[in-house]
C-alpha positions in Angstrom: -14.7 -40.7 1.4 -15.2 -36.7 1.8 -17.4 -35.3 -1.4 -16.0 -31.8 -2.5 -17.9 -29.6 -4.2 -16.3 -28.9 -7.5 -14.3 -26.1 -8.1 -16.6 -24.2 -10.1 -19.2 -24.0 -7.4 -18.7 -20.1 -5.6 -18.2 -20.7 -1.8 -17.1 -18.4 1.0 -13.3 -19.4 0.6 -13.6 -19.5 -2.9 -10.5 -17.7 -4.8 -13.2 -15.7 -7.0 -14.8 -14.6 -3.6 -11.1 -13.5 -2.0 -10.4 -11.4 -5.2 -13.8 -10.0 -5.4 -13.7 -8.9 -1.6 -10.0 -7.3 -2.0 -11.9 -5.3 -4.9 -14.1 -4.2 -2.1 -11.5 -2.6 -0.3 -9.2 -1.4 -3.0 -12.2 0.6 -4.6 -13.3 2.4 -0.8 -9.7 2.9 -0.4 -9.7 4.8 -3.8 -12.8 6.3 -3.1 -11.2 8.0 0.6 -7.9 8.9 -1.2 -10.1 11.2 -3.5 -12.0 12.4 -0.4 -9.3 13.1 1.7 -6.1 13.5 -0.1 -4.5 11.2 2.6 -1.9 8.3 2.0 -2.7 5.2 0.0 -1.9 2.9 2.4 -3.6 4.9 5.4 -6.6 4.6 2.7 -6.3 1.0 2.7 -6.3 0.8 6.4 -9.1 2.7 7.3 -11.1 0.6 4.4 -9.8 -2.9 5.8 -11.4 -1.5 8.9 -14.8 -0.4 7.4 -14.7 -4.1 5.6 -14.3 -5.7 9.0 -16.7 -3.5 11.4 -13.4 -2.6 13.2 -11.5 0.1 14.0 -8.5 1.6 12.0 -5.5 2.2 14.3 -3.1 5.3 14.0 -0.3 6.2 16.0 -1.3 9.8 15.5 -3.0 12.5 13.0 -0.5 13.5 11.0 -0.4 16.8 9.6 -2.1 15.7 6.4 -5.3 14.7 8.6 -5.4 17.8 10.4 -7.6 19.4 7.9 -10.3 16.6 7.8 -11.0 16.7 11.6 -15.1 16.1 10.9 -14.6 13.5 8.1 -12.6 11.7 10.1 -14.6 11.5 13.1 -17.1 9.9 10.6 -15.0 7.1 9.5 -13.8 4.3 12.2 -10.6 5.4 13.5 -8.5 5.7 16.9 -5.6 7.3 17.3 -3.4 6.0 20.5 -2.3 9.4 21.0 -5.7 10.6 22.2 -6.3 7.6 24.5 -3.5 8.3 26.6 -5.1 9.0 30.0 
């Protein structure tokens, strides 16, 4: 027989743990739309990224991220249209 911990106990795949991380990433996402004055949802990708240690991926900059050149180049993001070779 397989002993569970019960459901109280907090645990990696806990569903207090999964709300608590999307809080996490809705917050930095709030936090870079009032930075940047960029889309929501481009927001919410480039914080998914920061929560993972990855890179946010964009097709290009659009002309909204023109004006944030050196903020952006802080924050981890590619853009395909610059790795062309």
């Amino acid at each position: 027989m397989i002993r569970r911990p019960p459901r109280s106990t907090p645990s990696n795949s806990s569903a207090a743990s999964d709300v608590y991380k999307r809080q996490v990433v809705a917050m930095r996402a709030g936090e870079i739309r009032k930075a940047l004055r960029i889309a929501l949802t481009d927001c919410f990708v480039i914080a998914a990224a920061e929560h993972v240690k990855g890179r946010a991926l964009f097709l290009r900059r659009e002309k909204e991220m023109m004006k944030y050149g050196r903020v952006l180049e802080e924050l981890p993001i590619a853009f395909l249209e610059e790795m062309k070779a």
